[in-house]
N, C-alpha and C positions, 0 to 999 in steps of 0.2 A: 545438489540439494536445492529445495526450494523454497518461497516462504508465499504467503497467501496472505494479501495486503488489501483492509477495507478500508471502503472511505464513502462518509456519508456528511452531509450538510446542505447549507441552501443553496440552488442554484446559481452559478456566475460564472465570469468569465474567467478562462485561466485555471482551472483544477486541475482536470487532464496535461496539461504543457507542466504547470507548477510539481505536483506528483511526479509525474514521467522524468522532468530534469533534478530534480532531487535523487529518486533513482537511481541515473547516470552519476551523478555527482560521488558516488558510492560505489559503484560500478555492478549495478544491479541492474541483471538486463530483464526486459520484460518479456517473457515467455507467450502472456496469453491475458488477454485486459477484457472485460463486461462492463457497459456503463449502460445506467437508464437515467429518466429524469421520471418522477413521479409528483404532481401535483406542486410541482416549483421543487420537489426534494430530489436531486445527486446524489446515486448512490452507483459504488464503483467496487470491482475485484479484481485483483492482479494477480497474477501469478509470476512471480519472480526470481533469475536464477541468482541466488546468494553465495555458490561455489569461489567467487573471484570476488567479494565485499573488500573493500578498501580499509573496514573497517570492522569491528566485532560486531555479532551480529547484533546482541542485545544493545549495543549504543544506535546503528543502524535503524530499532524500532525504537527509541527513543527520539532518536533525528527527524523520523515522518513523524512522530506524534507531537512534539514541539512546532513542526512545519505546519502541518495542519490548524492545531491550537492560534498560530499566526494569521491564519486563512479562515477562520472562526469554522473549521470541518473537525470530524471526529475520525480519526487515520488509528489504524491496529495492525498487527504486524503478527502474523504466527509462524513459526517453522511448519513447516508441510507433515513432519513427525506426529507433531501434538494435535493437527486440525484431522489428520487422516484417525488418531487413537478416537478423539473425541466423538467420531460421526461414525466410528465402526460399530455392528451390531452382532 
């Protein structure tokens, strides 16, 4: 399974490294990563495998949204189930 993780805030250094070893930290590997920078704003989508989490997943999207909140970014965390129901037509 996977989960599909955003992350938006002001540009700096260290988002991508901080994100990604949080990740690890969890044992959430990253399947597949999109970043841009738009007018000073970072914004980024993971896609990541949650099969082997260290930890449950719902604490997991709690852990990057506290991370974030640290790093003054807005991090979100969905299972791939509810983002794929959400966007079906």
């Amino acid at each position: 399974m996977n989960a599909v993780v955003s992350v938006v805030g002001k540009d700096k250094v260290g988002i991508l490294a901080g994100v990604s070893t949080k990740c690890a930290e969890f044992n959430a590997n990253i399947n597949d990563v999109s970043q841009t920078i738009v007018n000073n704003f970072f914004t980024m989508f993971m896609i990541v495998s949650i099969d082997n989490l260290t930890i449950e997943f719902t604490r997991f999207g709690d852990e990057l949204k506290d991370f974030g909140r640290e790093m003054g970014l807005e991090i979100n965390v969905m299972h791939e189930d509810i983002f794929n129901l959400m966007h079906k037509i």
